[in-house]
C-alpha positions as a LaTeX table, in Angstrom:
\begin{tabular}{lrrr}
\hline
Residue & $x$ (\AA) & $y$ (\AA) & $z$ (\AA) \\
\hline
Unk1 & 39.75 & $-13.24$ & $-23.28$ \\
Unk2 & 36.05 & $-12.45$ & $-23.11$ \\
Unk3 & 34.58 & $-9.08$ & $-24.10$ \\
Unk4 & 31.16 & $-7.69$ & $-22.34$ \\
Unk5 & 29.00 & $-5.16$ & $-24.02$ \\
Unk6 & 26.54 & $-3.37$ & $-22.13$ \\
Unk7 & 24.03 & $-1.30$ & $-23.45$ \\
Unk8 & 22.08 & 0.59 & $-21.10$ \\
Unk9 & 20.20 & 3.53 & $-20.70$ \\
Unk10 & 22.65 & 6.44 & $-19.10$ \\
Unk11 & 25.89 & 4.88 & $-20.50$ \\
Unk12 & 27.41 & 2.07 & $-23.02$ \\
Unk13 & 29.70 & 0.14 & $-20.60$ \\
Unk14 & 32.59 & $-2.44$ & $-21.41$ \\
Unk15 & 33.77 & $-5.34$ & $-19.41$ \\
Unk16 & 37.13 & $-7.50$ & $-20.69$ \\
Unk17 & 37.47 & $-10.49$ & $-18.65$ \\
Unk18 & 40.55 & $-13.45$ & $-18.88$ \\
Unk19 & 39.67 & $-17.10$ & $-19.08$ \\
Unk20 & 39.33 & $-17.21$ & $-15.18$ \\
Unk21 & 36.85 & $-14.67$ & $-14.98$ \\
Unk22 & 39.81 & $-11.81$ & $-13.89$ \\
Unk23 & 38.54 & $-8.37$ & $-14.64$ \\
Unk24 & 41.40 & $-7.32$ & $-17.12$ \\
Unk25 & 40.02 & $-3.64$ & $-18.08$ \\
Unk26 & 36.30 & $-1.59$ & $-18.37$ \\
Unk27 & 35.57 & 0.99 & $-20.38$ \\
Unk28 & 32.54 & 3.59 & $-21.36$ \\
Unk29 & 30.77 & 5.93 & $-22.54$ \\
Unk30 & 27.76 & 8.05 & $-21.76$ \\
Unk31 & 24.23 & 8.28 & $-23.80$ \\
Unk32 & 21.77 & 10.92 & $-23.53$ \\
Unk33 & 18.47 & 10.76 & $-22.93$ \\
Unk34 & 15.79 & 12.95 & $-24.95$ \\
Unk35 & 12.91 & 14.15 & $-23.12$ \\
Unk36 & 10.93 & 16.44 & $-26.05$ \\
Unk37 & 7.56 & 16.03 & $-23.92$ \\
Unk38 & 6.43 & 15.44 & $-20.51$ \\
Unk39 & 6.97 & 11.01 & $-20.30$ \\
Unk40 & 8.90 & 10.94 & $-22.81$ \\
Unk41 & 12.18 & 8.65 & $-23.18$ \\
Unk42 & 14.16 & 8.26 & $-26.22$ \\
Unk43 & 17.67 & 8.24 & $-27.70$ \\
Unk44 & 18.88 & 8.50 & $-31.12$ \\
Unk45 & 19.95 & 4.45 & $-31.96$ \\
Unk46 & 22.82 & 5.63 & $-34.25$ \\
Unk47 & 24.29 & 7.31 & $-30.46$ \\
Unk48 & 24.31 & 3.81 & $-29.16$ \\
Unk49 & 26.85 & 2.53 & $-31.94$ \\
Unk50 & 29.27 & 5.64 & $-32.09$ \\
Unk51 & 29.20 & 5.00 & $-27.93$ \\
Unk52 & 29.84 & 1.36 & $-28.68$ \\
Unk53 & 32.77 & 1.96 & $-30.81$ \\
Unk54 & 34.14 & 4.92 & $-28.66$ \\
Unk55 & 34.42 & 2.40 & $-25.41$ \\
Unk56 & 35.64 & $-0.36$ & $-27.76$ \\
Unk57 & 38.58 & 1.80 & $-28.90$ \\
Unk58 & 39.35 & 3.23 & $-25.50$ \\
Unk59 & 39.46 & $-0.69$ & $-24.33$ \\
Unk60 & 41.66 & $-1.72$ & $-27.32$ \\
Unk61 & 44.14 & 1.32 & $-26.13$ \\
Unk62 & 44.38 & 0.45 & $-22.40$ \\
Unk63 & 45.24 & $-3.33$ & $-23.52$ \\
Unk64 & 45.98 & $-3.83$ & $-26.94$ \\
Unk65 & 47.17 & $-7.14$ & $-26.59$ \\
Unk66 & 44.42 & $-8.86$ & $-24.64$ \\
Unk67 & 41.78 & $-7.23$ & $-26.68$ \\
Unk68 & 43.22 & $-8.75$ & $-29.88$ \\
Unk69 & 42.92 & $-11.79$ & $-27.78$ \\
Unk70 & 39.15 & $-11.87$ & $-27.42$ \\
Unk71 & 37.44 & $-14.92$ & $-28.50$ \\
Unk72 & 33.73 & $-14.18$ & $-27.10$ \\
Unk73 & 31.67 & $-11.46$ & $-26.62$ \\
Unk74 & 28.22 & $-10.75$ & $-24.68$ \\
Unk75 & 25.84 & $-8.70$ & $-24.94$ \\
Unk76 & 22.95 & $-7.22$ & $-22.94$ \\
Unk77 & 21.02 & $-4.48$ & $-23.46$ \\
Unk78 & 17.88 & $-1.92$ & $-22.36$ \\
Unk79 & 15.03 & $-3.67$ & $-22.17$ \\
Unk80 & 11.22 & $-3.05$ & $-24.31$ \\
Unk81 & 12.86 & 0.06 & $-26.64$ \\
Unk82 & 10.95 & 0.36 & $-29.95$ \\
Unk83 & 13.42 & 1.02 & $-33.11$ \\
Unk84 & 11.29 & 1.66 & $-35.53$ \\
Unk85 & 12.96 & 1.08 & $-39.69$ \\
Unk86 & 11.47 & 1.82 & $-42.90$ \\
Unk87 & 11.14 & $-0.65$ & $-45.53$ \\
Unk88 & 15.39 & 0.09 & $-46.42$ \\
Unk89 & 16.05 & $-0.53$ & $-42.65$ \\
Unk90 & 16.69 & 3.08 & $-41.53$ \\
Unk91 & 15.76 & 4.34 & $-38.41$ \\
Unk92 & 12.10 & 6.42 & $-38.48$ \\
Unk93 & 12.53 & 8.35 & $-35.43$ \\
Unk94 & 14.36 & 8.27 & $-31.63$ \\
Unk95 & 14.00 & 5.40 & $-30.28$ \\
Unk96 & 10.76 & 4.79 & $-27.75$ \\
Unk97 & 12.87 & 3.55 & $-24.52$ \\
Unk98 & 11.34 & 1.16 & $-21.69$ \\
Unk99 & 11.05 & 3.82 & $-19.34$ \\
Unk100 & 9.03 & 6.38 & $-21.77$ \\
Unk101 & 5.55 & 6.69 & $-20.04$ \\
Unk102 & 3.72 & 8.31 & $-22.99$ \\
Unk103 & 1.52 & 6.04 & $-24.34$ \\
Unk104 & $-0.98$ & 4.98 & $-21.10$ \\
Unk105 & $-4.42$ & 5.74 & $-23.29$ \\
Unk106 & $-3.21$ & 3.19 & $-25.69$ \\
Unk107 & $-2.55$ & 0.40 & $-23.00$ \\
Unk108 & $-5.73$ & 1.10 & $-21.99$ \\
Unk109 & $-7.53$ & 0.77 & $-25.38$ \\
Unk110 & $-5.74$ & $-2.88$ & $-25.71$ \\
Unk111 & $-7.10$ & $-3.34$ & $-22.34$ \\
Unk112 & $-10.40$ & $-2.73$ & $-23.62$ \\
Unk113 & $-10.10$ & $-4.02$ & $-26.77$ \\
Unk114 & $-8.19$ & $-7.53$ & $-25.65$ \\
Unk115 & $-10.48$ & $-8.57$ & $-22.32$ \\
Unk116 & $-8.32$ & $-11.37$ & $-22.13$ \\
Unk117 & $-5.09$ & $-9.84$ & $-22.28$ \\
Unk118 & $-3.54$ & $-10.70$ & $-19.37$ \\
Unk119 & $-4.48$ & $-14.19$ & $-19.30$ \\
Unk120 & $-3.11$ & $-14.51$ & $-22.74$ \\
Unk121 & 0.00 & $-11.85$ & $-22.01$ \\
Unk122 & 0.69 & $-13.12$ & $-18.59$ \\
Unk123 & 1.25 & $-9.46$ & $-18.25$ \\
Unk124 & $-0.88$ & $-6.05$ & $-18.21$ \\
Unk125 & $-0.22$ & $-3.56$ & $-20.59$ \\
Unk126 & 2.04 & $-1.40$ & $-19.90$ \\
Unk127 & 3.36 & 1.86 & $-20.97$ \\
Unk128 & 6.82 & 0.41 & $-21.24$ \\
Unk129 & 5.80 & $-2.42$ & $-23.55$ \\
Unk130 & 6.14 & $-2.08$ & $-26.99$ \\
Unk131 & 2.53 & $-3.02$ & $-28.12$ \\
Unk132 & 1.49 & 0.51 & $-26.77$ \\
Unk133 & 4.30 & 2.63 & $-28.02$ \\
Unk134 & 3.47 & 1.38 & $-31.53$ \\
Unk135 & 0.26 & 2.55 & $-31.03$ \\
Unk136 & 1.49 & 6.06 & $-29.72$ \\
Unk137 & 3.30 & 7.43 & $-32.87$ \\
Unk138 & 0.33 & 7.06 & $-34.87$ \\
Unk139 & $-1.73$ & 8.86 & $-32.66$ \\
Unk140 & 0.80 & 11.95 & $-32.21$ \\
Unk141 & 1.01 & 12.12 & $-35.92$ \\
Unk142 & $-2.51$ & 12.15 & $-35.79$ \\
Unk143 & $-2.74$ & 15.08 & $-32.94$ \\
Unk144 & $-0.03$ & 17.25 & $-35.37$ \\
Unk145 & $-2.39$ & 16.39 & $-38.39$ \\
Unk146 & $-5.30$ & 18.03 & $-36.15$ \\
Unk147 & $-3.54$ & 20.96 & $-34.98$ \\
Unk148 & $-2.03$ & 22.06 & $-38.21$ \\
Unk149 & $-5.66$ & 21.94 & $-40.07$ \\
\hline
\end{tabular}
């Protein structure tokens, strides 16, 4: 028995297959997506492991005896979120998912600041890269900084 672990964006999703590839059960459960500004995308990473663990034990119900069987599991998962952890490995803040669109002035400034980018990259910068949503949090704790002085 094989056990497949999803993690996307709307929804945790479960997949238990048999040695031949048989689909034996599926099971999930939903995630919700934070929008506290206008591009935003994030989700709380600790609601990704209590939606992992509800799915798993809904799966170990529906077939107790095949999941006690398991001898492999995948995983897969959203692509380009930033998780950002203090120096005890706690989480910071929501997690900064691939499809946030917040942070377009800073892939600009690494444009302009790394000429080369792309030919060293193989890729543009985009707002649903990491490198610019690390830049992002600094400046919005900057902007809050300004606004409360």
């Amino acid at each position: 028995m094989y056990l497949g672990i999803d993690l996307g964006t709307s929804e945790v999703k479960l997949l238990l297959l048999d040695g031949t590839g048989r689909i034996v059960g599926t099971a999930g459960a939903a995630l919700t997506l934070s929008s506290p500004e206008p591009l935003w995308s994030e989700q709380a990473p600790g609601d990704w492991w209590r939606a992992t663990e509800a799915a798993v034990a809904r799966l170990r119900a529906a077939h107790p005896a095949e999941f006690a069987a398991v001898r492999g599991i995948g995983l897969s998962g959203q692509m380009h979120g930033a998780v950002l952890l203090d120096h005890n490995d706690e989480v910071l803040r929501p997690a900064i998912l691939w499809n946030d669109g917040r942070s377009h002035a800073e892939c600009a400034e690494l444009e302009a600041a790394a000429s080369r980018l792309h030919d060293i990259a193989g890729n543009l910068a985009m707002p649903g890269f990491t490198a610019p949503k690390l830049a992002a949090p600094g400046r919005e704790q900057r902007a809050q900084r300004c606004a409360q002085a």
